[in-house]
N, C-alpha and C positions, 0 to 999 in steps of 0.2 A: 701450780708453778712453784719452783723452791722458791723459801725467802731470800734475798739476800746476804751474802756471807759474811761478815767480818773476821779479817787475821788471820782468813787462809793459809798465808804462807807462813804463820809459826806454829801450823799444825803439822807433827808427825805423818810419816809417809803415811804409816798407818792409819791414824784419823783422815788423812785427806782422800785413801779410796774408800774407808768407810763411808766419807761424807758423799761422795761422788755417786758408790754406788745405791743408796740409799736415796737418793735424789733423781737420779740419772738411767738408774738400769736397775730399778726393780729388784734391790738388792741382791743381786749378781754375783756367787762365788767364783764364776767362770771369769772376769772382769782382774778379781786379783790376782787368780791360777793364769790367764795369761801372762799380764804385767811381773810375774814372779818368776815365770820361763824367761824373761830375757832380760834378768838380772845378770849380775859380772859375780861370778862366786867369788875372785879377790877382792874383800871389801877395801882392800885400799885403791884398787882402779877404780868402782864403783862410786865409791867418795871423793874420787875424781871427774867423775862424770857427773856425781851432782853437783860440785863446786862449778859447774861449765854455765848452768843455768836458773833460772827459779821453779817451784815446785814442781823439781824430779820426782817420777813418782816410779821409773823403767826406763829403759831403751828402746831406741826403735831403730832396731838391725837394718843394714842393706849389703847387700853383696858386695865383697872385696877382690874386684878382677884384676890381673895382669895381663898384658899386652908385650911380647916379647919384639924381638929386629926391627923396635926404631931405630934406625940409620938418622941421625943428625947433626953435622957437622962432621960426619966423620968418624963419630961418637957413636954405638951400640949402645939403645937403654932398652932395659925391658919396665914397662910403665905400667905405675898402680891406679886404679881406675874405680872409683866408688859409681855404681848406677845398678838400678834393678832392672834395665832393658838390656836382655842378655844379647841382642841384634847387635847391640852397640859392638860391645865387645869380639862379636865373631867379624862384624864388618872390616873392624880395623885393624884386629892381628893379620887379617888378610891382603888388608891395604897397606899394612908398613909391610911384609915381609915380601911384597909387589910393587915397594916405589926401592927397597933395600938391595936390592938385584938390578937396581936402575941408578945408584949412586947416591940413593937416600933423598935426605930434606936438607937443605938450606937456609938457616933461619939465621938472622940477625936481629936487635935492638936498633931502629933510629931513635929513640929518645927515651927518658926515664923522668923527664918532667912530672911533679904531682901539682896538685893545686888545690890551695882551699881562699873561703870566701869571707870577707865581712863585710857583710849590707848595711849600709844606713844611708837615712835620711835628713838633707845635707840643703838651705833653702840660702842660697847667694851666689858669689862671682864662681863661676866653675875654674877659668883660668887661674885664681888667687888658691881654690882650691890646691890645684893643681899644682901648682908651685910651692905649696906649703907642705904638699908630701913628698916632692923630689928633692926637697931640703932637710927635709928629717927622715926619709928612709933610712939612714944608716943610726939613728936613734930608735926608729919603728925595732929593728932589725936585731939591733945590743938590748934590746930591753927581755929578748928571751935567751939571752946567753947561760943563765943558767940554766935554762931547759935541754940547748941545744949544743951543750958543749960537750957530750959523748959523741951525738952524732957529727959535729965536726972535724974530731979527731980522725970520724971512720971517712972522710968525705964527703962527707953531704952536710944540711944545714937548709937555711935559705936562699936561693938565688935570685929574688926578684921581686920588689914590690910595685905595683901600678896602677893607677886610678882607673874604673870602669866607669863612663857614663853611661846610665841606661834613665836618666831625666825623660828623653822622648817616648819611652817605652810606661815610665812607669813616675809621675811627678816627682819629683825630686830624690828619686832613688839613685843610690850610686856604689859602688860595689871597690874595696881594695882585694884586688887577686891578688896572690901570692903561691910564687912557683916556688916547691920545696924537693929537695933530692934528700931519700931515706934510705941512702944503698940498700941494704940485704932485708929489711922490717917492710911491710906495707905501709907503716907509718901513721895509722887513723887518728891513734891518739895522740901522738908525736905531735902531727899536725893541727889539730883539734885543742891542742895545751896552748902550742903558739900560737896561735889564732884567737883566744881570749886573752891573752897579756898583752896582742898589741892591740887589741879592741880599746882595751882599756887605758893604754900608752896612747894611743891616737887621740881619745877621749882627752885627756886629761890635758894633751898638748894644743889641743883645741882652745880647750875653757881657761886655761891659764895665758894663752898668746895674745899678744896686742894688735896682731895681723887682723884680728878677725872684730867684729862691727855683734851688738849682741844677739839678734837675730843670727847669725851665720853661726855663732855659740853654740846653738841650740841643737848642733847636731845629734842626733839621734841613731845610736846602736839599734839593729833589730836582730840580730843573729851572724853568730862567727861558726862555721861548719867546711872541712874538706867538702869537696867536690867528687864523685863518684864517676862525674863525665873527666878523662885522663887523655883528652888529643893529641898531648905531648910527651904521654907515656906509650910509645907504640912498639910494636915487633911485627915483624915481617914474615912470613917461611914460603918455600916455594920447593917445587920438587917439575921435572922434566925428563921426556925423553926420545927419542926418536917415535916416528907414527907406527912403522915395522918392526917396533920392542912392545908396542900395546900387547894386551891378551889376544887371545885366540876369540872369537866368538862367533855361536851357530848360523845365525842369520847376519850377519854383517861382515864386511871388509873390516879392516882395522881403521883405513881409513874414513868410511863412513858412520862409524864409532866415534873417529874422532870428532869428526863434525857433527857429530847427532850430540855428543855432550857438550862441546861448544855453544851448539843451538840452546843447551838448557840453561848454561850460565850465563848467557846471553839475555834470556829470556827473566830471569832473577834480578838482573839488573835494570829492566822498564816493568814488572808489573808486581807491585806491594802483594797479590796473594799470595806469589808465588816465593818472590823475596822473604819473608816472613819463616814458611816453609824451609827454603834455602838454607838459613840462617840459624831457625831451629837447628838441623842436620849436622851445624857447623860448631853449634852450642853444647849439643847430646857429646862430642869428645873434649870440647873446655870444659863444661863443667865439671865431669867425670875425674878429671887430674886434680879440679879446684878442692873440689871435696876431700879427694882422700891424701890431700897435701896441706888441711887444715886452713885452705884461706875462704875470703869472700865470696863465695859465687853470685850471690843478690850482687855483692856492688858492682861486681866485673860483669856481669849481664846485662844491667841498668847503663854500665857507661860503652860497651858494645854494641847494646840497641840503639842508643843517641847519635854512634858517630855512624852508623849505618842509613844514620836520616841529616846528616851534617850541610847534604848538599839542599835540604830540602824536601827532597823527595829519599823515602824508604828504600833501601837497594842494598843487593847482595855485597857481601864483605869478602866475598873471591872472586877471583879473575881466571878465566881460559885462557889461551893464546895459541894459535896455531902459524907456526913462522919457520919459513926454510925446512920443511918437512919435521919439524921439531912442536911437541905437545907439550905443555907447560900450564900447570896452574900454581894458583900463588894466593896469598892471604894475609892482609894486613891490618890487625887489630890495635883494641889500645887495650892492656892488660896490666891491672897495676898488684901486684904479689908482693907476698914477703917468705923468706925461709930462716925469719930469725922472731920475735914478738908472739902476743898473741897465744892460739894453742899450739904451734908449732914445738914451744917447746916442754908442753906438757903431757899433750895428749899421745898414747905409747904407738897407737895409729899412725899417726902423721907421720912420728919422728920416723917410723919403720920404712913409711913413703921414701921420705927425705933421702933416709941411708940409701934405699933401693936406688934411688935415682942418683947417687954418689954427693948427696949432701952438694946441691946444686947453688950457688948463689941464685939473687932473686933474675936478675938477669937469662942465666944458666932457665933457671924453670920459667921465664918468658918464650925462649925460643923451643921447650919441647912441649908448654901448653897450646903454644899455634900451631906445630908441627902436626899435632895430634888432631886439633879442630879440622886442617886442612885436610890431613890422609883420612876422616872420617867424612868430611864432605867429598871428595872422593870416590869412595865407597857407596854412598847414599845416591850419587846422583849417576853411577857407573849399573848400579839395581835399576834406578830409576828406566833408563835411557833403552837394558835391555831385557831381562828377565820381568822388571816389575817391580815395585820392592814389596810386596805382599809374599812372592813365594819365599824369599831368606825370611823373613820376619816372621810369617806362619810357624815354618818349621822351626826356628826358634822358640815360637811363642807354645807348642805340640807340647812340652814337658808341663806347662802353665795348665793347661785345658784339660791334661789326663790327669793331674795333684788334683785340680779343681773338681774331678769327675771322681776322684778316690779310685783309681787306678791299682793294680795290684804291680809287683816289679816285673813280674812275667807278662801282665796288659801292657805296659811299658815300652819293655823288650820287643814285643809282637806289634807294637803300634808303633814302633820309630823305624820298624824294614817296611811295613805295611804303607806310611804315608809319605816312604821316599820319593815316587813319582805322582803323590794323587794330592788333588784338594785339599786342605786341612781348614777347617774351621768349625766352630762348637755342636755344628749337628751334624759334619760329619767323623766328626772325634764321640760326640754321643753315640751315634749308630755303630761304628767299629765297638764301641765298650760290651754294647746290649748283644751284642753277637758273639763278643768272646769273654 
């Protein structure tokens, strides 16, 4: 077993795969000759991509898709799409350019609320509490004015300070939420800045007040952090259309199409396996925008999976409807973005997203990250309902299986007319190779 390392991260890229491989892989020339293929031959972008993180040592490529005739608002995007499941991508240029011939997506913002927290614990009158912070919120609030007085020129700021009891949950724990608007920024740090000055504001108005008895003094900070669950950062999208504008399909009516997907979103919303599933499906086209538009995808999935369990119970985050001959599904997330902060404005990727998308405010790229979520749920649960989704996935996944098999361009060729109609999977993608 290696020893222990000290000072890793002021070793030389070069010392540190030295060390690695020399520890790790049997010193391995084949270790650096990778890592050295997906270097950035500009060393000034390169230099950029290490300044992103700690001990860079390479890159780790993924496909850069687009997705053309999203119809949104009205609006025409063609959308940039980071993800190695190429399914994803054939799914949804097929599902926007089949909701785009139907009047598109409809999406809207109800709210752009963010929120972050400071927990402490707090041992006396809750009511005197209580009274003592709706008398100095507007002190809590000026005390980060030098923080937040960019962002109040642009509109945003603070909107809200209010006491959370959670004493019966947790002894004497007690929480100040604060609702923050960061127009066009995600705002983590914005929030995360304000959020220790009034810690410490709070504090100090505590221990210097005559209001308070020395016991109630004693209040104690445990931690000031944004909140990644965003209930009142939400957007909406929804797409509809008559039952006889559905597709065509071999074994089905249109109409019993439509109620056979009905049945599935139905189904999503009483039973967690399936839910879950659902959701993924619905995640596979959010995240894909998230990535290649430089924001969070950990935290927008963390606070997506939360509100999808809000009521309790685990449940699907779209809705079917079938009303006055009219099919209609719809999808309402909480998605908190920024298209200004962060690496959006470094990384030469993103900004490339951004332009494509027409340099979107953060708003703007709420209503085409659920657009996308929903036309990809969609598409997954349209596989589902009647084909299967193994046979688009397969074939999709046919170019993976023949690379993996070391295929010649000519095996290739012969094996993409070959498995139009037939099974495709690794042994019978093997058996086709050994034969031609």
């Amino acid at each position: 077993m290696p020893d222990k390392i000290i000072g890793f991260s002021k070793l030389s890229r070069d010392e540190k795969i030295s060390w690695i491989s020399r520890n790790f892989l049997d010193k391995s020339d084949e270790f650096e000759s990778i890592l050295n293929n997906y270097l950035i031959d500009d060393k000034k972008i390169q230099s950029l991509h290490n300044s992103f993180s700690e001990n860079v040592i390479s890159n780790f490529n993924l496909p850069y898709s687009v997705s053309p005739n999203f119809l949104i608002n009205d609006k025409n995007y063609c959308v940039p799409l980071v993800t190695e499941e190429s399914s994803v991508i054939a799914a949804l240029s097929k599902s926007s350019k089949f909701w785009f011939e139907r009047g598109g997506f409809k999406s809207k913002v109800i709210n752009s609320l963010k929120n972050g927290q400071i927990h402490f614990m707090y041992n006396g009158n809750i009511k005197k509490l209580k009274k003592f912070i709706d008398k100095n919120e507007l002190k809590l609030i000026e005390s980060t004015d030098r923080i937040t007085k960019k962002m109040r020129e642009r509109g945003g700021g603070i909107n809200k300070i209010k006491l959370i009891d959670k004493s019966g949950e947790l002894n004497s724990y007690f929480q100040l939420s604060i609702d923050f608007i960061t127009i066009d920024s995600m705002g983590a740090n914005f929030i995360n800045s304000c959020l220790e000055v009034i810690s410490k504001t709070f504090e100090k108005l505590i221990h210097e007040s005559d209001y308070f008895n020395e016991s109630e003094k004693k209040t104690r900070i445990i931690m000031s952090i944004l909140s990644n669950y965003t209930p009142n950062c939400i957007v909406e999208a929804s797409a509809e259309c008559k039952i006889n504008e559905l597709e065509n399909f071999d074994n089905y009516s249109k109409e019993e199409f439509a109620i056979k997907f009905k049945n599935a979103f139905d189904i999503a919303k009483v039973d967690v396996g399936r839910a879950v599933t659902h959701n993924k499906g619905i995640m596979n086209g959010i995240d894909a925008v998230l990535i290649s538009t430089g924001n969070d995808f950990r935290a927008v999935d963390a606070g997506i999976h939360a509100f999808a369990s809000s009521s309790g119970n685990y449940k699907s985050l779209s809705e079917c409807l079938i009303i006055d001959n009219k099919f209609k599904i719809s999808l309402k997330v909480p998605i908190s973005v920024g298209t200004v902060g962060g690496i959006t404005d470094l990384h030469p990727m993103v900004k490339l997203s951004l332009k494509l998308l027409g340099n979107p405010s953060s708003e703007d790229l709420m209503k085409i990250i659920c657009s996308v979520g929903l036309a990809q749920n969609y598409a997954a649960v349209k596989s589902l309902v009647t084909t299967g989704i193994q046979k688009g996935h397969m074939k999709m996944h046919l170019i993976n299986l023949l690379n993996k098999n070391k295929a010649s361009k000519d095996q290739i060729k012969s094996a993409e007319e070959y498995f139009k109609n037939k099974e495709i999977n690794s042994q019978s993608v093997s058996e086709f190779l050994n034969k031609n």
